[in-house]
C-alpha positions in Angstrom: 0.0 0.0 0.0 3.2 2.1 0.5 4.2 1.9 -3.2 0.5 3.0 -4.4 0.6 5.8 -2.1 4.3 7.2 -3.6 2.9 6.4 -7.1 -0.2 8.6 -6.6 1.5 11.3 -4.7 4.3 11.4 -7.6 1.8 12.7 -10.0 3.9 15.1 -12.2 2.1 18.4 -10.6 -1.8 17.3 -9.8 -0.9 17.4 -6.3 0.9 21.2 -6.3 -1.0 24.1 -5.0 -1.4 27.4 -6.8 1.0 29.3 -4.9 4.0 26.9 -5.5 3.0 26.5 -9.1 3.5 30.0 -10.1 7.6 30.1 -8.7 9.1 30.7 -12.0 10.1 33.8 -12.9 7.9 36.0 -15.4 9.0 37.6 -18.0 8.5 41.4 -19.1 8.3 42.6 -22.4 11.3 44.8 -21.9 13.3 41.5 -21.4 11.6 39.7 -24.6 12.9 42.4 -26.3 16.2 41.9 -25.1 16.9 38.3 -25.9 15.1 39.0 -29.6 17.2 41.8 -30.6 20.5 39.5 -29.1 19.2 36.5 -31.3 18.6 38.8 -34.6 22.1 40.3 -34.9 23.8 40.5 -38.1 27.0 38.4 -38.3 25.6 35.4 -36.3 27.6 34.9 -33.4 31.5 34.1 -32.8 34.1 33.9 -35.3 34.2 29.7 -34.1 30.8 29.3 -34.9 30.9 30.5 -38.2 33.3 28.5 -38.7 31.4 25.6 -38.0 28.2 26.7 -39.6 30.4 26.9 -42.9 32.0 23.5 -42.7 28.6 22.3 -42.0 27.4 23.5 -44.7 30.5 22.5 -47.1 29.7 18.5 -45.7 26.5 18.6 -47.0 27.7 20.1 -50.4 30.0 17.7 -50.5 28.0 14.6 -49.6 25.2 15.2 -51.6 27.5 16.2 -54.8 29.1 12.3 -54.2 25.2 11.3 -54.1 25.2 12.6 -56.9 27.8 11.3 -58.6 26.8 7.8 -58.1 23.4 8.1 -59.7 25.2 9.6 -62.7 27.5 6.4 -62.9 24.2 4.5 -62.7 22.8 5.8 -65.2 25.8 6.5 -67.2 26.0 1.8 -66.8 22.3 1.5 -67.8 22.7 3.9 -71.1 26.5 1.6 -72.0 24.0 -1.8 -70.9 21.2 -0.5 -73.2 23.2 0.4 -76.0 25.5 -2.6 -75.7 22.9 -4.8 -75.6 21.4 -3.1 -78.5 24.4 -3.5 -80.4 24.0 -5.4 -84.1 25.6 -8.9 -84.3 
């Protein structure tokens, strides 16, 4: 009867009051305004991460262009296969 007890009472915040509920801290919109214009300046951050936002970038470039470059060989094989096959005896 212990364990039900715990379990019920462990309720992820049925059991709170109102008072303890509200702790967290509000926010004003002088300090929304704050963290916005932070997030929305031009040059987008540290020299570091740029850095890593470009070679990012440059991976995907370069693992889609290798995609890409295996399709072409496959079809490049089925376009030899087709006109091999179709070749004249």
């Amino acid at each position: 009867m212990a364990e039900g007890s715990r379990a019920k009472g462990n309720r992820g915040g049925a059991g709170r009051s109102g008072a303890s509920a509200g702790r967290g801290r509000k926010t004003t919109a002088s300090s929304r305004s704050g963290k916005r214009a932070a997030k929305g300046r031009k040059g987008g951050g540290s020299r570091t991460q740029r850095v890593v936002r470009a070679a990012g970038i440059l991976r995907r470039v370069v693992t889609w262009s290798l995609v890409a470059a295996i399709w072409l060989g496959v079809v490049v094989a089925g376009v030899l296969a087709w006109y091999a096959y179709d070749l004249p005896e």
